[in-house]
PDB file with one MODEL, atoms N, CA, C and O in Angstrom:
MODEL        1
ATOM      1  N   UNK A   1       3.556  -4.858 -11.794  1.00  0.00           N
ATOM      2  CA  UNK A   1       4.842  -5.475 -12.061  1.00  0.00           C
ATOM      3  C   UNK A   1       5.465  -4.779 -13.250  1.00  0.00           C
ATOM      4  O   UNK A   1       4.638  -4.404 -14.080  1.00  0.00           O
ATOM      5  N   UNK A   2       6.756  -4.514 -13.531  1.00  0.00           N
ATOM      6  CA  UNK A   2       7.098  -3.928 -14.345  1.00  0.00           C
ATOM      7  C   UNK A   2       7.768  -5.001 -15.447  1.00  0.00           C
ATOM      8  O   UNK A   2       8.726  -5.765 -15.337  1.00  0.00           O
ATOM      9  N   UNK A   3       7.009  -4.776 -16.364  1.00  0.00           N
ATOM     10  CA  UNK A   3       7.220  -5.503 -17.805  1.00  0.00           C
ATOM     11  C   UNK A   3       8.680  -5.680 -17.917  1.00  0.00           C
ATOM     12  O   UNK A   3       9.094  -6.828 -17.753  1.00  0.00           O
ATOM     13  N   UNK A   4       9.684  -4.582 -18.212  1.00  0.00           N
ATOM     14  CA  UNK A   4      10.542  -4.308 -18.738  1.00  0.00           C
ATOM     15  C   UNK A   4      11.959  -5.028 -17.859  1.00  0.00           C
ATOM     16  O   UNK A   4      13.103  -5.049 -18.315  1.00  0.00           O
ATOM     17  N   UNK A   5      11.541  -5.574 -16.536  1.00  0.00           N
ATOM     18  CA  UNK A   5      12.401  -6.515 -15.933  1.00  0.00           C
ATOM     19  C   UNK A   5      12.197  -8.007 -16.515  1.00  0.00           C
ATOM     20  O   UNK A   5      13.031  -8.912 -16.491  1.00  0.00           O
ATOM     21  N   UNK A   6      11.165  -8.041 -16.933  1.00  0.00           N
ATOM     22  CA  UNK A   6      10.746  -9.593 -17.041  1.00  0.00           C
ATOM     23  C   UNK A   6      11.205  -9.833 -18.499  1.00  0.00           C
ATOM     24  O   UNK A   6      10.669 -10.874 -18.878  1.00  0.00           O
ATOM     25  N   UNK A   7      12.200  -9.147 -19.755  1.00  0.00           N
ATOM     26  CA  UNK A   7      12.097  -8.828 -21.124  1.00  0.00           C
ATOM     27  C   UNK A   7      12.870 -10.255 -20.995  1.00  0.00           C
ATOM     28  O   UNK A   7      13.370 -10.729 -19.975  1.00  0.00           O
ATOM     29  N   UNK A   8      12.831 -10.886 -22.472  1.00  0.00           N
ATOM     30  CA  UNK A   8      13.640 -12.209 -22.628  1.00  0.00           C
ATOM     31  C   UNK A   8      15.028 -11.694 -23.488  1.00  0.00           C
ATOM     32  O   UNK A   8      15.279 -10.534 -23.814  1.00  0.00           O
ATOM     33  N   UNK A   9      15.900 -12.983 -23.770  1.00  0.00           N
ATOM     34  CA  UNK A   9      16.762 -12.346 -23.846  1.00  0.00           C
ATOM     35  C   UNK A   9      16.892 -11.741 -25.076  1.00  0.00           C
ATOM     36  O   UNK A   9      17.954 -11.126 -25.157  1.00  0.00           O
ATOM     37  N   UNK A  10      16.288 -11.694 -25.945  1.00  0.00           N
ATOM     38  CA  UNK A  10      15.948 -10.807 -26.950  1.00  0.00           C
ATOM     39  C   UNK A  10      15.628  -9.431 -27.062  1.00  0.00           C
ATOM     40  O   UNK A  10      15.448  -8.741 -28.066  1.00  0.00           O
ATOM     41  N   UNK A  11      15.589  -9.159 -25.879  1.00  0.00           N
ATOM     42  CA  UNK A  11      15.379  -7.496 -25.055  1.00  0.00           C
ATOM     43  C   UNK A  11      14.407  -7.019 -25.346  1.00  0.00           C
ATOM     44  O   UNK A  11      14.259  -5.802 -25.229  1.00  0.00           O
ATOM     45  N   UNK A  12      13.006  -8.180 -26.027  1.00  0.00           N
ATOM     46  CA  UNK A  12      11.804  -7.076 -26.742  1.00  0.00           C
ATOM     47  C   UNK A  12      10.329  -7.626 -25.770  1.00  0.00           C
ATOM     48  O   UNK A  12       9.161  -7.585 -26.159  1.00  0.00           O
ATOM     49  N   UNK A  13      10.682  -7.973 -24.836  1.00  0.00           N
ATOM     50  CA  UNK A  13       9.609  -9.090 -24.229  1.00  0.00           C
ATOM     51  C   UNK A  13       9.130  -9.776 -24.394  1.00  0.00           C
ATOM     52  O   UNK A  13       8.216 -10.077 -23.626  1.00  0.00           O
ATOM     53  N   UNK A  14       9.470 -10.677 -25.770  1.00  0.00           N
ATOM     54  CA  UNK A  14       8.633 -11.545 -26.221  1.00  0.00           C
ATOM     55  C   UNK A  14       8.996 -13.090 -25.856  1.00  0.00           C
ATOM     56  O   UNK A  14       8.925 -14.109 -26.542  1.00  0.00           O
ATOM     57  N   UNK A  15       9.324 -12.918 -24.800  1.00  0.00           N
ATOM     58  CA  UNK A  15       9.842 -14.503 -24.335  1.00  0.00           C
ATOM     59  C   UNK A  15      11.854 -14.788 -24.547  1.00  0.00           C
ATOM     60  O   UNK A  15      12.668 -13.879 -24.387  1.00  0.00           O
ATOM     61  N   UNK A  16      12.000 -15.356 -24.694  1.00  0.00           N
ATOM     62  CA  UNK A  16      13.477 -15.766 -24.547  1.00  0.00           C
ATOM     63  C   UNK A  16      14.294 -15.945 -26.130  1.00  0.00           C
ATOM     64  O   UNK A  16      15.435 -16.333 -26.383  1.00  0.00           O
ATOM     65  N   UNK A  17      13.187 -15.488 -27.025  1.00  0.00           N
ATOM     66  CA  UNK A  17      13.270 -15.582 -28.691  1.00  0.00           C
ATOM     67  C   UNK A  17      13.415 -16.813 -29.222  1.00  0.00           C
ATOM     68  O   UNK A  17      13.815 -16.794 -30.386  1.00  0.00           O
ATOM     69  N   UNK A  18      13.183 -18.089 -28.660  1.00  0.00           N
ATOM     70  CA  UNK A  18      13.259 -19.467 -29.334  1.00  0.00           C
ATOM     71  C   UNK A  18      11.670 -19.852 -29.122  1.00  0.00           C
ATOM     72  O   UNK A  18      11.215 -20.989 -29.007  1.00  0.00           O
ATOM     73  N   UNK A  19      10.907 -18.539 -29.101  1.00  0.00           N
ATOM     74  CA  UNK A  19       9.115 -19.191 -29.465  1.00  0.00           C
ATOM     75  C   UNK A  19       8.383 -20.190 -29.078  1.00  0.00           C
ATOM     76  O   UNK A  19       7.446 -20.670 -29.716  1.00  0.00           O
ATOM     77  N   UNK A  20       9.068 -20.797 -27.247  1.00  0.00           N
ATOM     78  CA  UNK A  20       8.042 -21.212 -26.668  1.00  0.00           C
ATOM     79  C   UNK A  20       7.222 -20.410 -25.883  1.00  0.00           C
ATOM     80  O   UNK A  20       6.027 -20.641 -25.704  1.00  0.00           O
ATOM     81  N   UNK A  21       7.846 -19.452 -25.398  1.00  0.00           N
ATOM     82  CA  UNK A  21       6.969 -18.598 -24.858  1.00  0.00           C
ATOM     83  C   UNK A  21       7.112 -18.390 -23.417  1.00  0.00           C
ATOM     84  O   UNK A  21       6.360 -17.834 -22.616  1.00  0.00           O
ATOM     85  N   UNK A  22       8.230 -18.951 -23.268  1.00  0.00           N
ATOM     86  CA  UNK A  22       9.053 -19.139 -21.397  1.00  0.00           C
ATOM     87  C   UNK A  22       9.318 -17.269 -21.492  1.00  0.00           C
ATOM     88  O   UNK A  22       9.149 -16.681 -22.560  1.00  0.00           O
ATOM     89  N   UNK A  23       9.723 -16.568 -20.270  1.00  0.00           N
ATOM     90  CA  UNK A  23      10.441 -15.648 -19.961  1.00  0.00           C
ATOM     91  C   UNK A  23      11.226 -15.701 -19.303  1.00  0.00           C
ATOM     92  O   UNK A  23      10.966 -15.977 -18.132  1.00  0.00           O
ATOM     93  N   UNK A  24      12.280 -15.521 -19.612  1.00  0.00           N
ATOM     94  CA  UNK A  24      13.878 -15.657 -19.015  1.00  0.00           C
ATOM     95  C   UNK A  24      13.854 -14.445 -17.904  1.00  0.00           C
ATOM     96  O   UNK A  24      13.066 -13.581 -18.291  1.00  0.00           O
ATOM     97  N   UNK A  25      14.374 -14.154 -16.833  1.00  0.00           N
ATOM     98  CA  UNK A  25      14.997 -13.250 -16.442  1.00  0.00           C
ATOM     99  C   UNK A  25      15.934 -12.828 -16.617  1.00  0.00           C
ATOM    100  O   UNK A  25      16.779 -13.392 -17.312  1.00  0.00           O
ATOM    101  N   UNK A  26      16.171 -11.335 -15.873  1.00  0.00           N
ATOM    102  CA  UNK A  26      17.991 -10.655 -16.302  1.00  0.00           C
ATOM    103  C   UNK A  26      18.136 -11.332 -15.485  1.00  0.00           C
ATOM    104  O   UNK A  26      17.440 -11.933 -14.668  1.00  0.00           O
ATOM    105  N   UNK A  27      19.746 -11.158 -15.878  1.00  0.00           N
ATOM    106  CA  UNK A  27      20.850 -12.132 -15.642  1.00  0.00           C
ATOM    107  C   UNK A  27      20.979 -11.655 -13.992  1.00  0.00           C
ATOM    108  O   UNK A  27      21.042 -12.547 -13.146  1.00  0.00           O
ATOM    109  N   UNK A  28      21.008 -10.529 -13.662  1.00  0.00           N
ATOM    110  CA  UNK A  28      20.608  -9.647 -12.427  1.00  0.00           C
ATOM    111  C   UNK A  28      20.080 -10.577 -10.818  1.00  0.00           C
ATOM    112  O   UNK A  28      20.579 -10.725  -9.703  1.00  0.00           O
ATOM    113  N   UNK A  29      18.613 -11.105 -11.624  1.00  0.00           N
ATOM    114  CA  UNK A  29      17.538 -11.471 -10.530  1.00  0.00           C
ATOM    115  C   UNK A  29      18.339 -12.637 -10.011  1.00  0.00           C
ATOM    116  O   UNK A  29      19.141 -13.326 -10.641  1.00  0.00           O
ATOM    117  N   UNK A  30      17.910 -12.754  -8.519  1.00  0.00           N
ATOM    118  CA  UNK A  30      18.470 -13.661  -7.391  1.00  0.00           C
ATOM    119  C   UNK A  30      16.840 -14.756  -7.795  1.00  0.00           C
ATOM    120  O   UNK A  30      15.638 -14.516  -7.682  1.00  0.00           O
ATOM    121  N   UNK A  31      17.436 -15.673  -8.164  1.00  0.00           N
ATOM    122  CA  UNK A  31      16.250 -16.666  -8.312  1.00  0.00           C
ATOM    123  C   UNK A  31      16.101 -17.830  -7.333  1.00  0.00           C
ATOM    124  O   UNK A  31      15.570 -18.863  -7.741  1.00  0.00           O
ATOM    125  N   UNK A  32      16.621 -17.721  -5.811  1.00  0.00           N
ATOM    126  CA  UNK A  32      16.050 -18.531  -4.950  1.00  0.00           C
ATOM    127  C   UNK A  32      15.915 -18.159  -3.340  1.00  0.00           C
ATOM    128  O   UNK A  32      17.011 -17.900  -2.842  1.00  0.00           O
ATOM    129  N   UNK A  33      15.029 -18.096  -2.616  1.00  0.00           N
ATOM    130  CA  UNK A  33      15.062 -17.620  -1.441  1.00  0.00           C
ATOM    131  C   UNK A  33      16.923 -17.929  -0.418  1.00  0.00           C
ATOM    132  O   UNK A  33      17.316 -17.283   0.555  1.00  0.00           O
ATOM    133  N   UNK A  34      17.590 -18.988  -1.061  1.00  0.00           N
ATOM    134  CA  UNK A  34      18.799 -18.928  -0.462  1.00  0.00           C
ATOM    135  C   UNK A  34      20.021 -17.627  -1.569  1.00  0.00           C
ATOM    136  O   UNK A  34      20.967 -16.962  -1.145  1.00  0.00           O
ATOM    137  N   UNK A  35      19.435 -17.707  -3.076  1.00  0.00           N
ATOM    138  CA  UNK A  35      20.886 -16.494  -3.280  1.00  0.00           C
ATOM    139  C   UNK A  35      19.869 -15.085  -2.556  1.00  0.00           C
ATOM    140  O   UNK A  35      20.570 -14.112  -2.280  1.00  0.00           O
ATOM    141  N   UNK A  36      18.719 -14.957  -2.322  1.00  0.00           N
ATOM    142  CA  UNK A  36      18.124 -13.938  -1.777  1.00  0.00           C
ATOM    143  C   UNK A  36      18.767 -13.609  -0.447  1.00  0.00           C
ATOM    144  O   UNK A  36      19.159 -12.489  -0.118  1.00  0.00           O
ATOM    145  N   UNK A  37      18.833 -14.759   0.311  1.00  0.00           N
ATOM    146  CA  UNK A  37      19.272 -14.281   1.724  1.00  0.00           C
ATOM    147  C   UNK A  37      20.940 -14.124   1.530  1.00  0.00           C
ATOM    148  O   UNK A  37      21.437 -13.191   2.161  1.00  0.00           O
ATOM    149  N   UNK A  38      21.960 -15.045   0.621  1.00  0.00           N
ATOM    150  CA  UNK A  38      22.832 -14.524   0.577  1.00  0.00           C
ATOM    151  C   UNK A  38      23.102 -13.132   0.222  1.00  0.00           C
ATOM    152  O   UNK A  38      24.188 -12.757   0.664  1.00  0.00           O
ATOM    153  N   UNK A  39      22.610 -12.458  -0.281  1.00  0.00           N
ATOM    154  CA  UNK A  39      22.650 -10.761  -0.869  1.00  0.00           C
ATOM    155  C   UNK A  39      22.372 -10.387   0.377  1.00  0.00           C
ATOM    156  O   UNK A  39      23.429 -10.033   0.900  1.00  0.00           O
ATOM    157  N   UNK A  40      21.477 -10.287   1.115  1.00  0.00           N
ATOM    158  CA  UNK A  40      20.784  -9.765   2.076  1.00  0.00           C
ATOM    159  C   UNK A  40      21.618  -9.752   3.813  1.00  0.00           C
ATOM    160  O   UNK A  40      21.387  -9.126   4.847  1.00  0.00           O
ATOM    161  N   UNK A  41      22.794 -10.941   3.352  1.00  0.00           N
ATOM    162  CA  UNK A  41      23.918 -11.709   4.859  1.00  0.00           C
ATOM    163  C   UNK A  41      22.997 -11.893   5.812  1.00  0.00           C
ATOM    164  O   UNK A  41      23.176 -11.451   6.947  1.00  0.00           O
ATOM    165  N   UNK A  42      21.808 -12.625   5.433  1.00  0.00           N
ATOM    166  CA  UNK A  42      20.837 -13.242   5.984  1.00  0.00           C
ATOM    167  C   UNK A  42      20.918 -14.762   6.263  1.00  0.00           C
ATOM    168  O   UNK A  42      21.776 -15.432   5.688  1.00  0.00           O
ATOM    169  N   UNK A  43      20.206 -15.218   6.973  1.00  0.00           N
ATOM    170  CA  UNK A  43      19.379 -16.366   6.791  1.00  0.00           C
ATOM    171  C   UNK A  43      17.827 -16.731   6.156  1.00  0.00           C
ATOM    172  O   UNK A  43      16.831 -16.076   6.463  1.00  0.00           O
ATOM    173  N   UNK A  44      17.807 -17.922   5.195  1.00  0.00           N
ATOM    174  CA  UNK A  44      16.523 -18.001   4.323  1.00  0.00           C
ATOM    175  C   UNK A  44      15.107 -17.541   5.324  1.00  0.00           C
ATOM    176  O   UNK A  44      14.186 -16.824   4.931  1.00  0.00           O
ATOM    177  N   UNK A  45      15.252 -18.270   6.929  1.00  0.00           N
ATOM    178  CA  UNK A  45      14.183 -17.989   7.353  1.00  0.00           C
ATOM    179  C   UNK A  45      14.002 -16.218   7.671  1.00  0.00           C
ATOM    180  O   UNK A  45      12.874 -15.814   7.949  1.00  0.00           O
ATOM    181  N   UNK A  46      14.697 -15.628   7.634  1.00  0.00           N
ATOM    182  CA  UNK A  46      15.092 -14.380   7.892  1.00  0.00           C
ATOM    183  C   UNK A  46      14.533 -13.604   6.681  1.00  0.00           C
ATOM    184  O   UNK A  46      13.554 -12.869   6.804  1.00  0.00           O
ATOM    185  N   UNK A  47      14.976 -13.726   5.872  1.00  0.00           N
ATOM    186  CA  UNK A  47      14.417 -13.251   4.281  1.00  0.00           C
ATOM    187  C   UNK A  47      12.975 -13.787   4.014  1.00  0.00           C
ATOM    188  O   UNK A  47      12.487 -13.261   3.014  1.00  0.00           O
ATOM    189  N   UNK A  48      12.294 -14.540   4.531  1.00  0.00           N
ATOM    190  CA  UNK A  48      11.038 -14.977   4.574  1.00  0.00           C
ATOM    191  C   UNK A  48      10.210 -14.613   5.373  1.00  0.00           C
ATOM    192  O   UNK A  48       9.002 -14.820   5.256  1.00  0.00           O
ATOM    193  N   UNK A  49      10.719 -14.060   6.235  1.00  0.00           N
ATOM    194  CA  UNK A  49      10.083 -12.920   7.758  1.00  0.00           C
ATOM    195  C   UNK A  49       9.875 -11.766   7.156  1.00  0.00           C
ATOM    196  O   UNK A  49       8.764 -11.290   6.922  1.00  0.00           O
ATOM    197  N   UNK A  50      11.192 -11.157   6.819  1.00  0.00           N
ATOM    198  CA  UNK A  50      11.299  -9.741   6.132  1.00  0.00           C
ATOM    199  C   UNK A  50       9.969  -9.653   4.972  1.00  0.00           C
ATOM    200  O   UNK A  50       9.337  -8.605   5.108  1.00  0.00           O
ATOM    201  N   UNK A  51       9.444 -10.566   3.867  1.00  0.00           N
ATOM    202  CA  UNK A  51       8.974 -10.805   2.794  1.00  0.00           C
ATOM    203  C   UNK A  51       7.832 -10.479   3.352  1.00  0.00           C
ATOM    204  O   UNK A  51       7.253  -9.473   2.945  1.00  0.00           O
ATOM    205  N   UNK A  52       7.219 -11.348   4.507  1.00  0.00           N
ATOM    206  CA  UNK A  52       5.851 -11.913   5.047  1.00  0.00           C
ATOM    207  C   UNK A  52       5.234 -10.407   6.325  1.00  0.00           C
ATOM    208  O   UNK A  52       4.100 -10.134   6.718  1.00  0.00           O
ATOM    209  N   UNK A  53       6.718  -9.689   6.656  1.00  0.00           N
ATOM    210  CA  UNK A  53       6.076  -8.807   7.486  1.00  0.00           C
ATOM    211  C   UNK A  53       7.019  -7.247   7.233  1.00  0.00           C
ATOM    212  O   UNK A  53       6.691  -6.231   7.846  1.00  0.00           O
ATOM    213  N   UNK A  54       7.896  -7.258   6.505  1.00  0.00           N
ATOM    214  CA  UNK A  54       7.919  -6.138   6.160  1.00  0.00           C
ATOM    215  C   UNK A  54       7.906  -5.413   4.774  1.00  0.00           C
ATOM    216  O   UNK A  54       8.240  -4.249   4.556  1.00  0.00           O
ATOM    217  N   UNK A  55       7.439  -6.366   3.863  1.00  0.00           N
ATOM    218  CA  UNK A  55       7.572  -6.139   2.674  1.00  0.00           C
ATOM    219  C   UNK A  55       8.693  -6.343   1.923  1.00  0.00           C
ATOM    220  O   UNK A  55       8.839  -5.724   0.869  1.00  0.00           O
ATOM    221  N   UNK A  56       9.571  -7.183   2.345  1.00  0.00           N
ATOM    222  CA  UNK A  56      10.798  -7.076   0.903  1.00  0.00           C
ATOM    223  C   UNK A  56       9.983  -7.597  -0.174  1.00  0.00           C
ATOM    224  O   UNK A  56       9.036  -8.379  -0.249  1.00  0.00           O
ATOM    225  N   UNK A  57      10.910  -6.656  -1.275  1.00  0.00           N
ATOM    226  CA  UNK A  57       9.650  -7.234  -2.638  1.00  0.00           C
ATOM    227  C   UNK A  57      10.465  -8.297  -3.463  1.00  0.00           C
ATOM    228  O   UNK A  57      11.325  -8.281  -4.343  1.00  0.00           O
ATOM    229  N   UNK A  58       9.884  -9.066  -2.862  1.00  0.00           N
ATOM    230  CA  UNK A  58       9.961 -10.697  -3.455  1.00  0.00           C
ATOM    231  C   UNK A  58       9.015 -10.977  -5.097  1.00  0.00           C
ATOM    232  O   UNK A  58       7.820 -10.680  -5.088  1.00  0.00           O
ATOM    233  N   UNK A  59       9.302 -11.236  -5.701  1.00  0.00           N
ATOM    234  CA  UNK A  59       8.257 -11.846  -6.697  1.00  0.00           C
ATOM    235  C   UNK A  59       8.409 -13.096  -6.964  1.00  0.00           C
ATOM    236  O   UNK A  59       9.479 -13.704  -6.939  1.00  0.00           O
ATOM    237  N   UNK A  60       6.711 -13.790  -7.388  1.00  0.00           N
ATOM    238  CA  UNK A  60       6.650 -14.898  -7.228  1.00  0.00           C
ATOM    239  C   UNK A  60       5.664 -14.972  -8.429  1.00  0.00           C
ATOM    240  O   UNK A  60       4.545 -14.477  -8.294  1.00  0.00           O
ATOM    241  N   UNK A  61       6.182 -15.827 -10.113  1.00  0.00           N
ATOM    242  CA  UNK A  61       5.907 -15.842 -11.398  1.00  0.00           C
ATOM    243  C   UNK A  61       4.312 -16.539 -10.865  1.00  0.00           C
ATOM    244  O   UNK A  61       3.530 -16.209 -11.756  1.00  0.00           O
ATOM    245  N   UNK A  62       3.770 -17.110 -10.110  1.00  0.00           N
ATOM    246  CA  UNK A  62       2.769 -17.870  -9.705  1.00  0.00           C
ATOM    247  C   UNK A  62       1.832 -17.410  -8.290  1.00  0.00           C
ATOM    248  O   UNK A  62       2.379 -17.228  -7.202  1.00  0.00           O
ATOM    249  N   UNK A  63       0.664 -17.291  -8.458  1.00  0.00           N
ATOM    250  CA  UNK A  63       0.259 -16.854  -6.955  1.00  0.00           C
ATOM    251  C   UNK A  63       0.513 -18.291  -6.075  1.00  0.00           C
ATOM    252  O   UNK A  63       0.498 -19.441  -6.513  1.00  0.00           O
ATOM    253  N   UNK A  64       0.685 -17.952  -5.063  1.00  0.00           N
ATOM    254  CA  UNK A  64       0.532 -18.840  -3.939  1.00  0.00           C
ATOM    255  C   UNK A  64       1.678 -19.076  -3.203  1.00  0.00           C
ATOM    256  O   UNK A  64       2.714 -18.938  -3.854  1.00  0.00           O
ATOM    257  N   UNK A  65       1.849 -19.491  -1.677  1.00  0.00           N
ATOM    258  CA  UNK A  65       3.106 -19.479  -0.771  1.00  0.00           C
ATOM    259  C   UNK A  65       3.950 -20.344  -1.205  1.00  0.00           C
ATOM    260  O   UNK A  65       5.036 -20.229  -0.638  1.00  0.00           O
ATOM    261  N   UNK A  66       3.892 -21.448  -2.243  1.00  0.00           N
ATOM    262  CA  UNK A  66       4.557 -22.249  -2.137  1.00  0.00           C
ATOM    263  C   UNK A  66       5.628 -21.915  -3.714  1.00  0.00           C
ATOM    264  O   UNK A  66       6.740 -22.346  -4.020  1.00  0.00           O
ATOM    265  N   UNK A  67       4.632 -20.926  -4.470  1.00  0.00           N
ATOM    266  CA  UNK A  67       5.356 -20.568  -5.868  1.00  0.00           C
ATOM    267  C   UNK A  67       7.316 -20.094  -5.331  1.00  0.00           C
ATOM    268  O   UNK A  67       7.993 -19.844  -4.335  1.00  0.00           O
ATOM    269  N   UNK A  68       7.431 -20.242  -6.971  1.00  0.00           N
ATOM    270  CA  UNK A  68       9.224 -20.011  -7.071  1.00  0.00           C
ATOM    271  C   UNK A  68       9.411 -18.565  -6.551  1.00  0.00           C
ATOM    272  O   UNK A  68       8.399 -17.864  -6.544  1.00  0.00           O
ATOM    273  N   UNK A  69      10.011 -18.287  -6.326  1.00  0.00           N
ATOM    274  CA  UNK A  69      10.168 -16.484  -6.066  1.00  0.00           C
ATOM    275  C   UNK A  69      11.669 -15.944  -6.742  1.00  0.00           C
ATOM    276  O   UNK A  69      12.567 -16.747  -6.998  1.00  0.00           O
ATOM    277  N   UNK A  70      11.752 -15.000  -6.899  1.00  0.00           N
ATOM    278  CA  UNK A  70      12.907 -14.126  -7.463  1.00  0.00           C
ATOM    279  C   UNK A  70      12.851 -12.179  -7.148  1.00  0.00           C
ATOM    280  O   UNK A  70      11.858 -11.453  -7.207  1.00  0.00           O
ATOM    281  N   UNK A  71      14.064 -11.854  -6.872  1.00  0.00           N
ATOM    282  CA  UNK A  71      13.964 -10.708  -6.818  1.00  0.00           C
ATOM    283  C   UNK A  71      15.212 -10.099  -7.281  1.00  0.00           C
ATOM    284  O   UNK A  71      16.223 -10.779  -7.455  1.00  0.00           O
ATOM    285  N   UNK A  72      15.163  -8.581  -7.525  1.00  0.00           N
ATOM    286  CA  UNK A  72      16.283  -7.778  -7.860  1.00  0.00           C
ATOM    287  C   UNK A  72      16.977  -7.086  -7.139  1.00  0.00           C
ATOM    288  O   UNK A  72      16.404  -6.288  -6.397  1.00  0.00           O
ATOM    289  N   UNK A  73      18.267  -7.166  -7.132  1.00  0.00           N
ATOM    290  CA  UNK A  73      19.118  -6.367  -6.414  1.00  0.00           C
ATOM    291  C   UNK A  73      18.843  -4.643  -5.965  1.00  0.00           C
ATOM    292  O   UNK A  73      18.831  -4.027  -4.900  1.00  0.00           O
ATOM    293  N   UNK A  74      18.682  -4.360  -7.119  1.00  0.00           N
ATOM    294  CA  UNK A  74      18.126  -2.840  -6.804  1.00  0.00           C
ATOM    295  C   UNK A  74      17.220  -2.638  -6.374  1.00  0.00           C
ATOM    296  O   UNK A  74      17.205  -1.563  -5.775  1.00  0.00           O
ATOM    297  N   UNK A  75      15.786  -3.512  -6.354  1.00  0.00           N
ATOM    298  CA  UNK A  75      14.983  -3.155  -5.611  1.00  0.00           C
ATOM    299  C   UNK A  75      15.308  -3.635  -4.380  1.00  0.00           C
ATOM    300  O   UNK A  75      14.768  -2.890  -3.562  1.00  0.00           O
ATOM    301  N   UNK A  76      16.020  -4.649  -3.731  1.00  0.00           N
ATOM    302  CA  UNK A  76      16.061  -4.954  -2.417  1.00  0.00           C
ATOM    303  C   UNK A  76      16.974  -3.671  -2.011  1.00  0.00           C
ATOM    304  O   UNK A  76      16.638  -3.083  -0.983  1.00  0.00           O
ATOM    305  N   UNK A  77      17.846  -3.298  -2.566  1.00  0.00           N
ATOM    306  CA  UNK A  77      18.650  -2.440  -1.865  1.00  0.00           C
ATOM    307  C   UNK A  77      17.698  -0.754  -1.801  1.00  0.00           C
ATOM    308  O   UNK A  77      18.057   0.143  -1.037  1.00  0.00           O
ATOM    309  N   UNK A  78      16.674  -0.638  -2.605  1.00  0.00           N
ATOM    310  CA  UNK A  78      15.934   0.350  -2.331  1.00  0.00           C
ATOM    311  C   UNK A  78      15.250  -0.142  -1.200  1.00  0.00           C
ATOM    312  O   UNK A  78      15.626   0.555  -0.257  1.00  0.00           O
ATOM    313  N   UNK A  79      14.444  -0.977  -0.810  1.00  0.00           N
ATOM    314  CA  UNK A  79      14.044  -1.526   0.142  1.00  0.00           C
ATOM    315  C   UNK A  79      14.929  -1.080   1.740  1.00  0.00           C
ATOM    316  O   UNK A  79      14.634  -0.455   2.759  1.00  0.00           O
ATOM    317  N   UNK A  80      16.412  -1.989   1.092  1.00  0.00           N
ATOM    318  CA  UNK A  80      16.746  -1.612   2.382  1.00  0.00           C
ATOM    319  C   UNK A  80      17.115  -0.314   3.159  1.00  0.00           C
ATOM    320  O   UNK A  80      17.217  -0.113   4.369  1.00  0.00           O
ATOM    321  N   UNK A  81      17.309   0.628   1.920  1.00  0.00           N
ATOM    322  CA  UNK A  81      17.645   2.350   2.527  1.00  0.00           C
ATOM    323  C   UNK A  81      16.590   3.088   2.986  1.00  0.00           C
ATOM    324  O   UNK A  81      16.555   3.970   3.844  1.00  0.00           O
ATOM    325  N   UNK A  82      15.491   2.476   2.109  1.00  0.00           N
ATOM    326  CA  UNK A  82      14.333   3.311   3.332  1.00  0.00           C
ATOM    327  C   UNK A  82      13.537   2.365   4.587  1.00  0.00           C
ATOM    328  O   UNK A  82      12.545   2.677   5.245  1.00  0.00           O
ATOM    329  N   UNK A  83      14.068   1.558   4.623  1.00  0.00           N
ATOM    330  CA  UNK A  83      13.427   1.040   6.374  1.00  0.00           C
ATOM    331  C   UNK A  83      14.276   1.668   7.144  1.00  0.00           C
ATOM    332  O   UNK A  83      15.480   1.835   6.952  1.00  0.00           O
ATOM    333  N   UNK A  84      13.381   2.142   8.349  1.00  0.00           N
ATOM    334  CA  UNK A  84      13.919   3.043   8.887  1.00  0.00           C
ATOM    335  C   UNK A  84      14.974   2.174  10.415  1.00  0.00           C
ATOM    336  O   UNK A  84      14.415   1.295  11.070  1.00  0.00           O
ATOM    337  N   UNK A  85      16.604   2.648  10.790  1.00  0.00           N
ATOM    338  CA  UNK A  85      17.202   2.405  11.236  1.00  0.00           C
ATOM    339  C   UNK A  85      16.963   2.347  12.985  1.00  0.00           C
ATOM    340  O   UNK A  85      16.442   3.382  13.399  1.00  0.00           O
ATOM    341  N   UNK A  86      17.222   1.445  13.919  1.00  0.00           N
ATOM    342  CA  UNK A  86      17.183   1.368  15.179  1.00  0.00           C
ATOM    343  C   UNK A  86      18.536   1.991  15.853  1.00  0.00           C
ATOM    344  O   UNK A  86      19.640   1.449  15.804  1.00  0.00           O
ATOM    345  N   UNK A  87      18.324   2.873  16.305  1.00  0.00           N
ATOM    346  CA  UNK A  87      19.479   3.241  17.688  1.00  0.00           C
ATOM    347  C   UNK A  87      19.563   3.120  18.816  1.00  0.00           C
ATOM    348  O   UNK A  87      18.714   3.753  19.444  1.00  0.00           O
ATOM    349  N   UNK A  88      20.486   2.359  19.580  1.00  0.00           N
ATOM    350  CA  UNK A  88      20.497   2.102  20.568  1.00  0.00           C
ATOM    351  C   UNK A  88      21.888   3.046  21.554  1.00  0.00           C
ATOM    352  O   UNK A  88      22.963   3.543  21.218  1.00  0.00           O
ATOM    353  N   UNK A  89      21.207   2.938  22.741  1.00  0.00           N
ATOM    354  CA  UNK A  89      21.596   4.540  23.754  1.00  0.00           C
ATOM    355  C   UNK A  89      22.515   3.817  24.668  1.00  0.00           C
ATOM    356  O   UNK A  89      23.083   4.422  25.578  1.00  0.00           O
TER     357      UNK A  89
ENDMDL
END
């Protein structure tokens, strides 16, 4: 996971700078499987398919299926330029 997405808003990673020790995200990250599928002109169950069988990189602050998830724009959109395209004849 890369540290340097997860920085608080203090920009030094040390949490959100009011010293409980939460980490804020950028302002950036889509923090719910519905603004996820909105970016995506999806549907939630759709973005949860993609996650479970083709890898969109979802992150989830907690292991397990039921944890919060969040992801970044740039990585979904890297995501989406290299899956490779269907043509039809």
């Amino acid at each position: 996971m890369q540290l340097d997405s997860l920085k608080g808003a203090d920009g030094n990673g040390n949490g959100n700078g009011n010293g409980n020790g939460k980490v804020e995200l950028r302002s950036d990250a889509l923090q719910s499987w519905k603004e996820i599928a909105a970016y995506l002109k999806r549907g939630v169950r759709t973005a949860q398919r993609w996650e479970r069988c083709a890898g969109l990189p979802v992150r989830r602050p907690r292991p397990g299926d039921r944890s919060p998830v969040f992801a970044f724009p740039a990585e979904i959109d890297q995501w989406m330029h290299s899956r490779p395209t269907r043509t039809f004849n």
